[in-house]
C-alpha positions in Angstrom: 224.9 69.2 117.1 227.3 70.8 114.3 229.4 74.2 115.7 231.4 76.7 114.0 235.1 76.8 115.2 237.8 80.3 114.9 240.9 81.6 116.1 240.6 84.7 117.0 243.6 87.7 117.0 243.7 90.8 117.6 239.5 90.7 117.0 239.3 89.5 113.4 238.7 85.6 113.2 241.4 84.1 110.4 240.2 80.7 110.6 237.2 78.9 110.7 236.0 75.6 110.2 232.2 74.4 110.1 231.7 71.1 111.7 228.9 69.3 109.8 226.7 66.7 111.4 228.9 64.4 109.5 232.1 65.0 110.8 230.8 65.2 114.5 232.4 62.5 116.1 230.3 59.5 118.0 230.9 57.3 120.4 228.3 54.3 121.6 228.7 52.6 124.9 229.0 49.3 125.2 225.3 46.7 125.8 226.2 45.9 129.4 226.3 49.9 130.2 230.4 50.6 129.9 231.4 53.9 128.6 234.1 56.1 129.7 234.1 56.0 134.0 235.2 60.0 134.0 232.3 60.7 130.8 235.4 62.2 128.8 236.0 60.4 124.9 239.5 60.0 123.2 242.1 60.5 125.7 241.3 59.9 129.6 240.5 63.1 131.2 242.2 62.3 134.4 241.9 64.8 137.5 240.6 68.3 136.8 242.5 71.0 137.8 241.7 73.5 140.6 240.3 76.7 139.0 242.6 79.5 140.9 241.0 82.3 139.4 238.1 85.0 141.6 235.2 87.0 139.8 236.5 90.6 140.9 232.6 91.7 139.9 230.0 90.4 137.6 226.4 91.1 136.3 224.1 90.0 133.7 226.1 91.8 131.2 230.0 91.4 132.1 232.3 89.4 134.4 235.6 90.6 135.2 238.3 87.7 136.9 241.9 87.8 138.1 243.9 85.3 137.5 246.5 83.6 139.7 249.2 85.5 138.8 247.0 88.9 139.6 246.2 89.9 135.6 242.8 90.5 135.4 240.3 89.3 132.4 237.2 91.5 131.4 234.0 90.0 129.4 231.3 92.0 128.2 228.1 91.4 126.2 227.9 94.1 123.5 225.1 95.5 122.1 225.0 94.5 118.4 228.7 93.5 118.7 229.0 89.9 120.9 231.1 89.3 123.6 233.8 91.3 124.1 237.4 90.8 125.6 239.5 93.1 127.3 243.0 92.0 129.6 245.1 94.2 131.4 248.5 93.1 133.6 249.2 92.6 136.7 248.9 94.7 139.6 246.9 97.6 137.3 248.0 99.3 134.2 246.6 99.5 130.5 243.5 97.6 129.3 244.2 96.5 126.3 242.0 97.1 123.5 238.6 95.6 123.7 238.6 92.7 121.0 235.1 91.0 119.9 236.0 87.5 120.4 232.6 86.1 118.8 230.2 88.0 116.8 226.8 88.6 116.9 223.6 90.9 116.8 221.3 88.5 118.8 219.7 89.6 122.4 222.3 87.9 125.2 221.0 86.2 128.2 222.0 84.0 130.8 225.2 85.8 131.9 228.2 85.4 131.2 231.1 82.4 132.7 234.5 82.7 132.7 237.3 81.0 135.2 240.8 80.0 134.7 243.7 78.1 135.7 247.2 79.4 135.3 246.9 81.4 132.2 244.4 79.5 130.5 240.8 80.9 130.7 237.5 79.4 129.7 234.1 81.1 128.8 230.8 80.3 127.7 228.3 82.9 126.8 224.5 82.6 125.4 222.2 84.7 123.0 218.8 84.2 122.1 215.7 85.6 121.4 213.3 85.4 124.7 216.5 83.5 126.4 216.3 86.0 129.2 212.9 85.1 130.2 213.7 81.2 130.5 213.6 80.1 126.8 217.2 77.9 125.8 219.6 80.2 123.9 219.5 80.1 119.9 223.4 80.8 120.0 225.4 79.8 122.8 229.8 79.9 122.6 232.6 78.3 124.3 236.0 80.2 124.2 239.6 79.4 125.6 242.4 81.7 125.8 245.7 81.1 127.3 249.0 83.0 127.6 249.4 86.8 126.7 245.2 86.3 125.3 246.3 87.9 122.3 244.4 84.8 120.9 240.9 83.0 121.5 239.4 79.9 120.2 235.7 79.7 119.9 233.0 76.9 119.2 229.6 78.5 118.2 226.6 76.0 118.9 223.3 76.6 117.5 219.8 75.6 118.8 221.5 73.8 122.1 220.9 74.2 125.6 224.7 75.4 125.8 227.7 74.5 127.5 228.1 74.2 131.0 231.7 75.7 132.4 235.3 73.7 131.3 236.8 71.3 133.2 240.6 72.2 132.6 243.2 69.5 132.6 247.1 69.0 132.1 248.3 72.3 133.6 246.0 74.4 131.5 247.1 72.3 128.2 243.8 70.7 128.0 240.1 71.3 128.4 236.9 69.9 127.8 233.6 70.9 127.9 230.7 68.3 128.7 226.8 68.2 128.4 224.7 65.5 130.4 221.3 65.2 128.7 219.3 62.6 130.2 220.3 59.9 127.5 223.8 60.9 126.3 227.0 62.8 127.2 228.4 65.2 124.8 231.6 66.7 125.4 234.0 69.3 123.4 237.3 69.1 123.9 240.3 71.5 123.3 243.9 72.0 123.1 246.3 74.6 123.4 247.7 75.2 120.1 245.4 73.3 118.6 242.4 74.8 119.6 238.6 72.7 119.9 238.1 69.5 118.7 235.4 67.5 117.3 232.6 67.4 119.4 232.0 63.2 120.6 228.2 62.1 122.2 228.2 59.1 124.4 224.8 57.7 124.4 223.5 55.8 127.3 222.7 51.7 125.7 219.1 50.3 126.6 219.4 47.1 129.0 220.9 44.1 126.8 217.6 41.8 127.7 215.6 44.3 125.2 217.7 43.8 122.2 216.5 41.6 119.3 213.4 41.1 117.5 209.6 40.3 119.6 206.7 39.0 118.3 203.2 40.2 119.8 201.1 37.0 121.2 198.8 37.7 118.9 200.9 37.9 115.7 199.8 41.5 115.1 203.0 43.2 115.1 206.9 43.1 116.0 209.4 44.9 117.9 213.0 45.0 117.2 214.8 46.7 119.3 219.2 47.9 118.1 221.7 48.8 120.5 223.4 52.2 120.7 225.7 51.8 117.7 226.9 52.3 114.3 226.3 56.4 114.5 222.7 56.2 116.4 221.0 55.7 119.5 219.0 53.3 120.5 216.1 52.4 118.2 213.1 50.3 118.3 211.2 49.7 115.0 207.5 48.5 114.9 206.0 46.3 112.2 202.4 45.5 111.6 202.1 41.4 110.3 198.5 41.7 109.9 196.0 44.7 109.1 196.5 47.7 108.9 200.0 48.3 107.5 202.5 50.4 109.3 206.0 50.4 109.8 208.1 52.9 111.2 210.8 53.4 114.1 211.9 55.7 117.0 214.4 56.3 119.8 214.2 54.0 122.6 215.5 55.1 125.8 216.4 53.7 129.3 213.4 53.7 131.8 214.6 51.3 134.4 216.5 48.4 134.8 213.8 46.3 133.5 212.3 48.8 131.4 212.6 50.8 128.1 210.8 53.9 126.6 210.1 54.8 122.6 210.0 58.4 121.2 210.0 60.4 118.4 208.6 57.5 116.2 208.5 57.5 112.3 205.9 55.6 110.6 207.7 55.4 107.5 205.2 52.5 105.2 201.3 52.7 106.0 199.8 54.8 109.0 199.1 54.1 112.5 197.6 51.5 113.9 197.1 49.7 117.2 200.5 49.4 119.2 202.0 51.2 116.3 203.4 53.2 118.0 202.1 52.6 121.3 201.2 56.4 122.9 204.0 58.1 123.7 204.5 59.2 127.4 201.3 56.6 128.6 203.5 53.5 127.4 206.9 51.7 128.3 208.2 48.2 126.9 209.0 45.8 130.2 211.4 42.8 130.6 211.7 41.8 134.0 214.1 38.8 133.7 216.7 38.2 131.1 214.8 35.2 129.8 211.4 36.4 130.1 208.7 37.8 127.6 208.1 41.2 127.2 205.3 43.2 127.9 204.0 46.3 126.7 203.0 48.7 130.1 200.2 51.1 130.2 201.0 53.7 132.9 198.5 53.6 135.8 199.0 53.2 139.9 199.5 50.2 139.2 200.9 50.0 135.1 198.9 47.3 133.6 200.1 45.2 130.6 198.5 46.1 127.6 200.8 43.3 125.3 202.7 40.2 125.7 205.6 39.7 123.2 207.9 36.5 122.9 211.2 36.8 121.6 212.1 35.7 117.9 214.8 33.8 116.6 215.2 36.9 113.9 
Protein backbone atom coordinates (compact mmCIF):
# COMPACT_ATOMS: atom_id res chain seq x y z
CA UNK A 1 0.00 0.00 0.00
CA UNK A 2 1.99 3.21 -1.35
CA UNK A 3 1.61 6.55 1.21
CA UNK A 4 2.57 10.02 0.89
CA UNK A 5 5.14 11.25 3.48
CA UNK A 6 5.67 15.44 4.80
CA UNK A 7 7.20 17.48 7.34
CA UNK A 8 5.17 19.75 8.38
CA UNK A 9 6.16 23.56 10.00
CA UNK A 10 4.47 26.07 10.99
CA UNK A 11 1.30 24.50 8.64
CA UNK A 12 2.91 24.46 5.21
CA UNK A 13 4.38 20.93 4.29
CA UNK A 14 8.18 21.48 2.70
CA UNK A 15 8.83 18.08 1.97
CA UNK A 16 7.20 15.18 0.62
CA UNK A 17 8.05 12.13 -0.74
CA UNK A 18 5.50 9.54 -2.56
CA UNK A 19 6.29 6.03 -1.73
CA UNK A 20 5.52 3.89 -4.82
CA UNK A 21 4.45 0.29 -4.67
CA UNK A 22 7.95 -0.22 -5.74
CA UNK A 23 9.87 1.18 -3.06
CA UNK A 24 7.57 -0.32 -0.32
CA UNK A 25 9.61 -2.48 1.44
CA UNK A 26 8.81 -6.55 1.92
CA UNK A 27 9.65 -8.90 4.12
CA UNK A 28 8.60 -12.89 3.77
CA UNK A 29 8.68 -15.20 6.68
CA UNK A 30 10.42 -17.99 6.67
CA UNK A 31 8.61 -21.93 5.32
CA UNK A 32 8.49 -23.36 8.83
CA UNK A 33 6.43 -20.11 10.05
CA UNK A 34 9.52 -17.74 11.61
CA UNK A 35 9.11 -14.10 11.25
CA UNK A 36 9.79 -11.44 13.65
CA UNK A 37 8.50 -12.87 17.51
CA UNK A 38 7.45 -8.98 18.47
CA UNK A 39 5.76 -8.55 14.46
CA UNK A 40 8.25 -5.39 14.14
CA UNK A 41 10.79 -5.51 10.66
CA UNK A 42 14.41 -3.89 10.60
CA UNK A 43 15.41 -3.19 13.99
CA UNK A 44 13.86 -5.24 17.09
CA UNK A 45 11.16 -3.29 18.49
CA UNK A 46 11.86 -4.27 22.00
CA UNK A 47 9.47 -3.21 25.02
CA UNK A 48 6.90 -0.46 24.20
CA UNK A 49 6.82 2.32 26.28
CA UNK A 50 4.05 3.39 28.72
CA UNK A 51 1.81 6.00 27.11
CA UNK A 52 1.69 8.79 30.13
CA UNK A 53 -0.48 10.97 28.37
CA UNK A 54 -4.83 11.54 29.44
CA UNK A 55 -7.60 12.62 26.88
CA UNK A 56 -8.67 15.86 28.85
CA UNK A 57 -12.04 15.61 26.45
CA UNK A 58 -12.83 14.10 23.07
CA UNK A 59 -15.70 13.67 20.48
CA UNK A 60 -16.13 12.55 17.03
CA UNK A 61 -14.57 15.70 15.87
CA UNK A 62 -11.54 16.64 18.21
CA UNK A 63 -9.44 15.19 21.06
CA UNK A 64 -7.55 17.27 23.36
CA UNK A 65 -4.48 15.32 25.64
CA UNK A 66 -2.02 16.46 28.26
CA UNK A 67 1.02 15.30 28.25
CA UNK A 68 3.30 14.27 31.17
CA UNK A 69 4.81 17.29 31.72
CA UNK A 70 1.09 19.08 31.88
CA UNK A 71 1.29 20.79 28.11
CA UNK A 72 -1.72 20.06 26.51
CA UNK A 73 -2.23 18.95 22.61
CA UNK A 74 -5.53 19.83 20.63
CA UNK A 75 -6.68 17.87 17.34
CA UNK A 76 -9.50 18.86 15.37
CA UNK A 77 -11.18 17.67 12.19
CA UNK A 78 -11.84 20.80 9.99
CA UNK A 79 -14.36 21.27 7.73
CA UNK A 80 -12.74 21.45 4.20
CA UNK A 81 -9.33 22.08 5.90
CA UNK A 82 -8.03 18.39 7.56
CA UNK A 83 -6.92 17.92 10.81
CA UNK A 84 -5.83 20.59 12.67
CA UNK A 85 -3.19 21.12 15.44
CA UNK A 86 -3.10 23.37 18.22
CA UNK A 87 -0.48 23.16 21.59
CA UNK A 88 -0.46 25.36 24.39
CA UNK A 89 2.19 25.08 27.60
CA UNK A 90 1.98 24.04 30.71
CA UNK A 91 -0.20 24.79 33.34
CA UNK A 92 -2.54 27.25 30.82
CA UNK A 93 -1.41 30.10 28.68
CA UNK A 94 -1.48 30.81 24.84
CA UNK A 95 -2.70 28.31 22.19
CA UNK A 96 -0.61 28.51 19.63
CA UNK A 97 -1.84 29.05 16.29
CA UNK A 98 -3.98 26.30 14.83
CA UNK A 99 -1.59 24.61 12.06
CA UNK A 100 -3.33 22.06 9.46
CA UNK A 101 -1.00 19.24 9.87
CA UNK A 102 -2.62 17.16 6.74
CA UNK A 103 -4.88 18.44 4.19
CA UNK A 104 -7.94 17.53 2.89
CA UNK A 105 -11.63 18.33 1.79
CA UNK A 106 -12.97 14.70 2.31
CA UNK A 107 -15.89 13.90 4.95
CA UNK A 108 -13.84 12.66 8.36
CA UNK A 109 -15.08 9.70 10.32
CA UNK A 110 -13.95 7.43 12.85
CA UNK A 111 -12.67 9.98 15.34
CA UNK A 112 -9.77 10.99 15.94
CA UNK A 113 -6.45 9.16 18.18
CA UNK A 114 -3.83 10.76 19.65
CA UNK A 115 -1.48 9.73 22.88
CA UNK A 116 1.96 10.40 23.82
CA UNK A 117 4.97 9.57 25.73
CA UNK A 118 7.26 12.21 26.98
CA UNK A 119 7.05 14.81 24.36
CA UNK A 120 6.54 12.69 21.48
CA UNK A 121 2.81 12.36 20.29
CA UNK A 122 1.22 10.02 17.85
CA UNK A 123 -2.13 10.36 15.80
CA UNK A 124 -4.08 8.73 13.35
CA UNK A 125 -7.04 10.22 11.72
CA UNK A 126 -9.57 8.92 8.84
CA UNK A 127 -11.69 10.52 5.99
CA UNK A 128 -13.88 8.96 3.69
CA UNK A 129 -16.92 9.18 1.94
CA UNK A 130 -19.75 7.00 3.83
CA UNK A 131 -16.85 6.16 6.43
CA UNK A 132 -19.10 7.33 9.23
CA UNK A 133 -21.70 4.89 8.58
CA UNK A 134 -19.26 1.72 8.74
CA UNK A 135 -17.67 1.89 5.23
CA UNK A 136 -13.32 1.70 5.56
CA UNK A 137 -11.88 5.26 5.21
CA UNK A 138 -10.63 6.36 1.54
CA UNK A 139 -7.84 8.56 3.38
CA UNK A 140 -6.60 7.57 6.57
CA UNK A 141 -3.00 9.50 8.29
CA UNK A 142 -0.53 8.80 10.80
CA UNK A 143 1.39 11.77 12.40
CA UNK A 144 4.20 12.11 15.01
CA UNK A 145 5.25 15.19 16.65
CA UNK A 146 7.82 15.53 19.37
CA UNK A 147 9.46 18.46 21.28
CA UNK A 148 8.17 22.14 21.02
CA UNK A 149 5.46 20.40 17.96
CA UNK A 150 6.58 23.15 15.92
CA UNK A 151 6.92 20.15 13.48
CA UNK A 152 4.82 17.04 12.37
CA UNK A 153 5.56 14.11 10.15
CA UNK A 154 2.68 12.52 8.31
CA UNK A 155 2.12 9.28 6.19
CA UNK A 156 -1.10 9.59 4.07
CA UNK A 157 -2.52 5.97 3.09
CA UNK A 158 -5.10 5.55 0.54
CA UNK A 159 -7.84 2.98 0.17
CA UNK A 160 -6.58 1.05 3.62
CA UNK A 161 -8.43 0.11 6.56
CA UNK A 162 -6.05 2.63 8.49
CA UNK A 163 -3.63 2.54 11.18
CA UNK A 164 -4.30 1.42 14.40
CA UNK A 165 -2.57 3.67 17.38
CA UNK A 166 1.69 3.69 17.69
CA UNK A 167 3.46 1.69 19.76
CA UNK A 168 6.33 4.19 20.98
CA UNK A 169 9.76 2.85 21.74
CA UNK A 170 13.34 4.16 22.79
CA UNK A 171 12.23 7.08 25.13
CA UNK A 172 9.96 8.61 22.52
CA UNK A 173 12.95 8.21 19.71
CA UNK A 174 11.11 5.58 17.98
CA UNK A 175 7.65 4.50 16.87
CA UNK A 176 5.96 2.19 14.79
CA UNK A 177 2.71 1.70 13.57
CA UNK A 178 1.40 -2.01 12.80
CA UNK A 179 -1.59 -3.50 10.88
CA UNK A 180 -2.58 -7.28 11.42
CA UNK A 181 -4.69 -8.41 8.40
CA UNK A 182 -5.53 -11.93 8.57
CA UNK A 183 -2.52 -13.03 6.32
CA UNK A 184 0.20 -10.40 6.82
CA UNK A 185 1.60 -7.74 9.18
CA UNK A 186 2.30 -4.40 7.89
CA UNK A 187 4.02 -2.02 9.96
CA UNK A 188 5.28 1.84 9.53
CA UNK A 189 7.96 2.80 11.31
CA UNK A 190 9.33 6.30 12.40
CA UNK A 191 12.05 8.22 13.77
CA UNK A 192 12.76 11.35 15.32
CA UNK A 193 14.57 13.45 13.05
CA UNK A 194 14.11 11.34 10.52
CA UNK A 195 10.71 11.10 10.29
CA UNK A 196 8.49 7.65 8.69
CA UNK A 197 10.00 5.10 7.06
CA UNK A 198 9.26 2.68 4.47
CA UNK A 199 6.43 0.80 5.14
CA UNK A 200 7.57 -3.39 5.47
CA UNK A 201 4.53 -6.35 5.17
CA UNK A 202 5.31 -9.63 6.73
CA UNK A 203 3.15 -12.21 5.18
CA UNK A 204 2.14 -15.29 6.93
CA UNK A 205 4.00 -18.63 4.70
CA UNK A 206 1.54 -21.59 3.88
CA UNK A 207 2.53 -24.91 5.76
CA UNK A 208 5.96 -26.19 4.04
CA UNK A 209 4.12 -29.85 3.15
CA UNK A 210 2.07 -27.68 0.40
CA UNK A 211 4.94 -26.43 -1.47
CA UNK A 212 5.97 -27.93 -4.85
CA UNK A 213 4.29 -29.08 -7.83
CA UNK A 214 0.93 -31.88 -7.63
CA UNK A 215 -0.36 -33.77 -10.21
CA UNK A 216 -4.28 -34.62 -10.21
CA UNK A 217 -4.87 -38.69 -10.17
CA UNK A 218 -6.34 -38.27 -13.17
CA UNK A 219 -3.70 -36.30 -15.16
CA UNK A 220 -6.18 -33.40 -15.69
CA UNK A 221 -4.47 -30.68 -14.20
CA UNK A 222 -1.53 -29.42 -11.73
CA UNK A 223 -0.99 -27.55 -8.69
CA UNK A 224 2.14 -25.74 -7.86
CA UNK A 225 2.10 -24.14 -4.92
CA UNK A 226 5.44 -21.00 -4.09
CA UNK A 227 6.29 -19.93 -0.70
CA UNK A 228 5.91 -16.45 0.59
CA UNK A 229 8.96 -14.88 -1.15
CA UNK A 230 10.74 -12.94 -3.67
CA UNK A 231 8.19 -9.69 -3.28
CA UNK A 232 4.73 -11.90 -3.10
CA UNK A 233 2.64 -13.95 -1.14
CA UNK A 234 1.88 -17.21 -1.31
CA UNK A 235 0.70 -18.38 -4.75
CA UNK A 236 -0.75 -21.47 -6.15
CA UNK A 237 -0.91 -21.70 -10.01
CA UNK A 238 -3.31 -24.20 -11.76
CA UNK A 239 -2.63 -25.87 -15.11
CA UNK A 240 -4.95 -27.86 -17.26
CA UNK A 241 -2.79 -31.20 -19.06
CA UNK A 242 -5.70 -32.21 -20.86
CA UNK A 243 -8.93 -30.38 -22.25
CA UNK A 244 -9.95 -27.58 -21.96
CA UNK A 245 -6.98 -25.16 -21.63
CA UNK A 246 -6.50 -22.94 -18.69
CA UNK A 247 -3.90 -21.64 -16.80
CA UNK A 248 -3.80 -19.09 -14.33
CA UNK A 249 -2.82 -18.43 -10.55
CA UNK A 250 -3.98 -16.85 -7.14
CA UNK A 251 -3.09 -16.22 -3.59
CA UNK A 252 -3.00 -19.16 -1.43
CA UNK A 253 -3.57 -18.62 2.18
CA UNK A 254 -3.21 -20.58 5.55
CA UNK A 255 -6.49 -22.51 6.49
CA UNK A 256 -5.09 -24.82 9.06
CA UNK A 257 -2.33 -26.75 9.87
CA UNK A 258 -3.07 -29.25 7.29
CA UNK A 259 -4.82 -27.11 5.11
CA UNK A 260 -4.55 -24.18 2.48
CA UNK A 261 -7.05 -21.79 0.78
CA UNK A 262 -6.76 -20.13 -3.07
CA UNK A 263 -8.10 -16.57 -3.91
CA UNK A 264 -8.21 -13.95 -6.18
CA UNK A 265 -7.26 -16.45 -9.05
CA UNK A 266 -6.08 -15.22 -12.66
CA UNK A 267 -6.74 -17.40 -15.43
CA UNK A 268 -4.20 -15.99 -17.51
CA UNK A 269 -4.05 -18.76 -20.97
CA UNK A 270 -7.62 -20.38 -21.93
CA UNK A 271 -10.82 -20.13 -19.61
CA UNK A 272 -12.14 -22.11 -16.81
CA UNK A 273 -12.47 -25.34 -16.50
CA UNK A 274 -13.06 -28.09 -13.95
CA UNK A 275 -10.85 -27.53 -10.83
CA UNK A 276 -9.53 -24.52 -12.57
CA UNK A 277 -9.93 -22.71 -10.18
CA UNK A 278 -11.74 -24.84 -7.81
CA UNK A 279 -14.91 -22.34 -6.36
CA UNK A 280 -13.67 -20.03 -4.22
CA UNK A 281 -14.96 -20.01 -0.55
CA UNK A 282 -16.71 -23.86 -1.19
CA UNK A 283 -12.98 -25.35 -1.63
CA UNK A 284 -9.65 -25.75 0.34
CA UNK A 285 -6.45 -27.89 -0.76
CA UNK A 286 -5.66 -30.62 2.28
CA UNK A 287 -2.38 -32.33 3.32
CA UNK A 288 -2.75 -34.12 6.36
CA UNK A 289 0.83 -35.63 6.70
CA UNK A 290 4.04 -34.35 5.45
CA UNK A 291 4.41 -37.31 3.07
CA UNK A 292 0.92 -37.78 2.07
CA UNK A 293 -1.14 -36.88 -1.20
CA UNK A 294 -3.16 -34.01 -1.30
CA UNK A 295 -6.63 -33.62 -1.68
CA UNK A 296 -8.83 -31.16 -2.99
CA UNK A 297 -11.93 -30.51 -0.03
CA UNK A 298 -15.39 -29.61 -0.82
CA UNK A 299 -16.85 -27.76 2.26
CA UNK A 300 -19.77 -29.83 3.76
CA UNK A 301 -20.53 -31.19 7.64
CA UNK A 302 -18.39 -33.34 6.83
CA UNK A 303 -15.84 -31.72 3.78
CA UNK A 304 -15.72 -34.38 1.21
CA UNK A 305 -12.66 -34.84 -1.24
CA UNK A 306 -13.48 -33.80 -4.43
CA UNK A 307 -9.56 -34.55 -5.85
CA UNK A 308 -6.60 -36.58 -5.11
CA UNK A 309 -3.15 -35.12 -6.18
CA UNK A 310 0.31 -36.86 -5.82
CA UNK A 311 3.29 -34.84 -5.59
CA UNK A 312 5.71 -34.40 -8.67
CA UNK A 313 9.24 -34.46 -8.94
CA UNK A 314 8.95 -30.88 -10.77
Amino acid sequence: MGFKRAKVIGGAAVLAVIAAAGSVTTVYATEDGASPADGSVGEKAGTPEKIDSHVVDKDDSHIRIELKDKRQVSLTYAKDKGLVERHRPAEGGTWSSPKTIYKTKAESCQGIDARAHGDTVAVTANWGLYCSDGEPPQESVAAMGAGELTEWDTAESENSDGWPPAQIYDGGDRAEFVAKGPHSTTTLPWKKGSGFGDEATVYEPIPGRFVGSWRAEDGSHRVTFQQAAAGKPATGTIETLTGQRCLGSGVVTKKSADGVELGNFTIKEGKQAKNCPPEVFEHFYQVETADGDMQLMELGKPPKPVATYKRTGD
